[in-house]
FILUMSE-289116 format. One line per field, with one value per residue (C-alpha): residue in three letters; chain; x, y, z; residue number from 0. Coordinates in Angstrom, 3 decimals, always signed. Layout:
N
code <- [ALA_...]
unit <- [A_...]
east <- [X_...]
north <- [Y_...]
up <- [Z_...]
pos <- [NUM_...]
//
This chain:
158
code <- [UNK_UNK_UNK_UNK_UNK_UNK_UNK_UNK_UNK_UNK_UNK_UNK_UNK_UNK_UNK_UNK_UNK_UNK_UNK_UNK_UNK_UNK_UNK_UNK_UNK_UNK_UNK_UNK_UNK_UNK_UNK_UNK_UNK_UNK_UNK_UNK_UNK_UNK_UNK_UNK_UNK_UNK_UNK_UNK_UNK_UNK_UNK_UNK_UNK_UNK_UNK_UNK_UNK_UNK_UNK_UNK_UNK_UNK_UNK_UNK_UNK_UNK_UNK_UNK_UNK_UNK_UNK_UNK_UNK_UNK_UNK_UNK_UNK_UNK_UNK_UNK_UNK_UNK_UNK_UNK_UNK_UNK_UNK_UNK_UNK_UNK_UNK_UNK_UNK_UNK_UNK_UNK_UNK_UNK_UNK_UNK_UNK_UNK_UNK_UNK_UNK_UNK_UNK_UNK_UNK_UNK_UNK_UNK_UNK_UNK_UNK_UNK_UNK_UNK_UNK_UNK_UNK_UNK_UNK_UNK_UNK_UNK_UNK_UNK_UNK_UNK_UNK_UNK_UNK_UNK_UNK_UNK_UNK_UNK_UNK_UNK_UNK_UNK_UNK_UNK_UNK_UNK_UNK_UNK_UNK_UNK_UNK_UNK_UNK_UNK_UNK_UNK_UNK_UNK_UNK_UNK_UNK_UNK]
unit <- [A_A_A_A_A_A_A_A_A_A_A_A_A_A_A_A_A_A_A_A_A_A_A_A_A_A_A_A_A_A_A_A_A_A_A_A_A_A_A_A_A_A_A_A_A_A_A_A_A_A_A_A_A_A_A_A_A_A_A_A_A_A_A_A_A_A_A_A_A_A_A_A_A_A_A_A_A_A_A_A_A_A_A_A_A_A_A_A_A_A_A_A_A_A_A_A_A_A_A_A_A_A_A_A_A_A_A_A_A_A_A_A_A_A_A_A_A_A_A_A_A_A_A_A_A_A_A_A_A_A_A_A_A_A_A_A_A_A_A_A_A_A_A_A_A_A_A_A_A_A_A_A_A_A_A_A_A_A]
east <- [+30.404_+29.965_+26.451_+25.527_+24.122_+27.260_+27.908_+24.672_+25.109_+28.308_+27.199_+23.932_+25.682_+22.948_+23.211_+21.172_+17.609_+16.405_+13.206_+16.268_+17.748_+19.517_+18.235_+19.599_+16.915_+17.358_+14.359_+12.691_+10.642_+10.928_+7.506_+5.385_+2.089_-0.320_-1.964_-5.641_-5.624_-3.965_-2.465_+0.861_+2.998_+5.472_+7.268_+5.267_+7.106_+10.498_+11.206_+14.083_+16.055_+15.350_+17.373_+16.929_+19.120_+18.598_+18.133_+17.289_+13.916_+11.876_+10.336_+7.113_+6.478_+4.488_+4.196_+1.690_-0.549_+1.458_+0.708_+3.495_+4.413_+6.789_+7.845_+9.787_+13.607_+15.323_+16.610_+14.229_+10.344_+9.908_+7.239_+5.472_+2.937_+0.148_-2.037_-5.053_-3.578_-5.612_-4.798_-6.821_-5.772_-2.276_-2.542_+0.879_+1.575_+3.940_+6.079_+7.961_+8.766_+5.959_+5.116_+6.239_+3.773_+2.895_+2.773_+5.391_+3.585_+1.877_+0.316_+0.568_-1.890_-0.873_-0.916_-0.973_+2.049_+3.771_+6.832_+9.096_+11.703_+13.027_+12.351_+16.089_+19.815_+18.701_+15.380_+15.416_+12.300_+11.890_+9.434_+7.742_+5.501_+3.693_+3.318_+7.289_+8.400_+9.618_+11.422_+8.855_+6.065_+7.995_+7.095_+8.666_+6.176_+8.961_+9.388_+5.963_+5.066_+4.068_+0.415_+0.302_+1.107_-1.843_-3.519_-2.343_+0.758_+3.374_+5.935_+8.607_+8.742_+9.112]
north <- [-5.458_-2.161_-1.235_-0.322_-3.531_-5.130_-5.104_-6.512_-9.583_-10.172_-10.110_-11.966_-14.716_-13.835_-15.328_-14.458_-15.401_-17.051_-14.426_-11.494_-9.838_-11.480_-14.279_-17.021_-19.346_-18.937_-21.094_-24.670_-25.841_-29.950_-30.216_-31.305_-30.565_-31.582_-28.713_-28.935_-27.762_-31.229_-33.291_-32.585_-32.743_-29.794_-28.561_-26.459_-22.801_-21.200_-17.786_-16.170_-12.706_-11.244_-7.853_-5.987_-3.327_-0.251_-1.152_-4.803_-6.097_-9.107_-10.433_-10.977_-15.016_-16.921_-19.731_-22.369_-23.639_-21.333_-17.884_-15.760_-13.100_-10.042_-8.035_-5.027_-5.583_-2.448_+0.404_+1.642_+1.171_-1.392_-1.506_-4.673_-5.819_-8.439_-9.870_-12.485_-15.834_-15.617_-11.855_-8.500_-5.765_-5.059_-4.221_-1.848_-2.197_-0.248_-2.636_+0.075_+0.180_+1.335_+4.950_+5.400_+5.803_+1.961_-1.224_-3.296_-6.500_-7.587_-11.165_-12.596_-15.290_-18.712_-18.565_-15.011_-13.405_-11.029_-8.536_-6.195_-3.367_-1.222_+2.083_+3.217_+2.033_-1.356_-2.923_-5.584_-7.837_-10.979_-13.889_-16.177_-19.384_-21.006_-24.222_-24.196_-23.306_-25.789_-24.491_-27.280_-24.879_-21.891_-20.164_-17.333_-15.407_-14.774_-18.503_-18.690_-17.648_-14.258_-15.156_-17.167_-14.161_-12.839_-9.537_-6.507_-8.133_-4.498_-6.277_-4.020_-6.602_-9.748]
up <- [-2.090_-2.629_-1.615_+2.279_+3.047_+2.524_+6.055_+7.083_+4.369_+5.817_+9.809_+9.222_+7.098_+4.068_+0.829_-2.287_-2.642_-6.119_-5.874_-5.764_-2.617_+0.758_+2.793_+5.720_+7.371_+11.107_+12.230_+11.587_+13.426_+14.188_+14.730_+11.644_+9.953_+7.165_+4.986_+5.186_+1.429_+0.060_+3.179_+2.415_+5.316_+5.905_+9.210_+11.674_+10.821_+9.012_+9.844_+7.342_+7.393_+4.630_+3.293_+0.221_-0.564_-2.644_-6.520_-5.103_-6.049_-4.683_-7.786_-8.225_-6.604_-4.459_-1.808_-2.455_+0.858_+3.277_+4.369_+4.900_+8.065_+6.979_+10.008_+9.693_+10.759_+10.329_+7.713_+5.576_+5.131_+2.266_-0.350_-0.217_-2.997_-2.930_-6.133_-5.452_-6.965_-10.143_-10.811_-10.427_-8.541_-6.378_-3.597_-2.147_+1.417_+3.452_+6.023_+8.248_+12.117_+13.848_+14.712_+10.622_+8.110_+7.255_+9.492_+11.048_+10.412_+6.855_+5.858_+2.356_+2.259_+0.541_-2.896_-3.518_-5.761_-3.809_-5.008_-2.613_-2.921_-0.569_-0.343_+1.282_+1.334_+2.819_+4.472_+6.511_+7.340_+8.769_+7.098_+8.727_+7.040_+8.132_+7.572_+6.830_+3.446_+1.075_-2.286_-3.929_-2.945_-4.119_-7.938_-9.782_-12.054_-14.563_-14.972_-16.275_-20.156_-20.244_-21.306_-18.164_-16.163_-13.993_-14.764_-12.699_-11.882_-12.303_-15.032_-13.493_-10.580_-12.714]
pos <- [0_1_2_3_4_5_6_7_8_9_10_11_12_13_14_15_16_17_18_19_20_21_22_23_24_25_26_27_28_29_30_31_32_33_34_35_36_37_38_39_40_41_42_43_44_45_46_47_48_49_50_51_52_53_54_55_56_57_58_59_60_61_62_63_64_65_66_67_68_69_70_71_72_73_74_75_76_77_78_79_80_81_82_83_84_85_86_87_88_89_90_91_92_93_94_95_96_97_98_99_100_101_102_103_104_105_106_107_108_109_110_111_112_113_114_115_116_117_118_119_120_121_122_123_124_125_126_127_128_129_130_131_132_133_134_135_136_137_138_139_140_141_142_143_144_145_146_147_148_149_150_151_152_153_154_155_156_157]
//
């Protein structure tokens, strides 16, 4: 690998994410849960590393009946975007350490399409759901038609 995450892949054991960039789950909780939304039962939490390096984008997706934690990691800020589940406006959020211009901590609430890309050699965040992801509850907006894609959504993150 030639890019300056390479190192970082390697040491954290990530491998590539269907939504784009680097990812290895490091937490699941035993514990288990039913959504309020439609009683299906899922684990408590997953937390994730998750690493984009530079030219590396998150593509636009979204978790059904989970809201989602990023916390800043390490290397760069990251550029974090949020659209309301039927479209509209995006919303661009800055996830950076704290003290840097942006916040260390950002929510995507369940169901809402959210994108990422770093804004340096390599970002590293850390994603927690809540309750636990399940790939069944996972959808790419480029898998969808392109008249089924919401309003606002930036097609440079598909």
């Amino acid at each position: 690998m030639a890019h300056p995450a390479a190192h970082l892949i390697e040491q954290l054991g990530l491998a590539p994410h269907p939504e784009g960039g680097w990812y290895r789950e490091l937490h699941r909780s035993e514990g288990r849960v039913r959504r309020n939304a439609d009683g299906v039962e899922r684990c408590g939490l997953t937390v994730i590393a998750f690493l984009l390096a530079e030219g590396e984008t998150s593509h636009w997706h979204r978790v059904h009946g989970a809201d989602e934690i990023w916390q800043h990691g390490g290397g760069a800020p990251l550029d974090l975007f949020r659209l309301p589940p039927g479209g509209g406006t995006s919303e661009s959020l800055t996830l950076a350490p704290l003290g840097d211009d942006g916040s260390p901590l950002h929510v995507i609430p369940a169901g809402w399409w959210q994108a990422a890309r770093s804004r340096g050699p390599w970002s590293l965040a850390w994603c927690s759901v809540g309750p636990g992801f399940d790939f069944s509850d996972f959808q790419l907006m480029h898998d969808l038609a392109p008249a089924d894609h919401p309003a606002g959504a930036d097609p440079g993150l598909l």
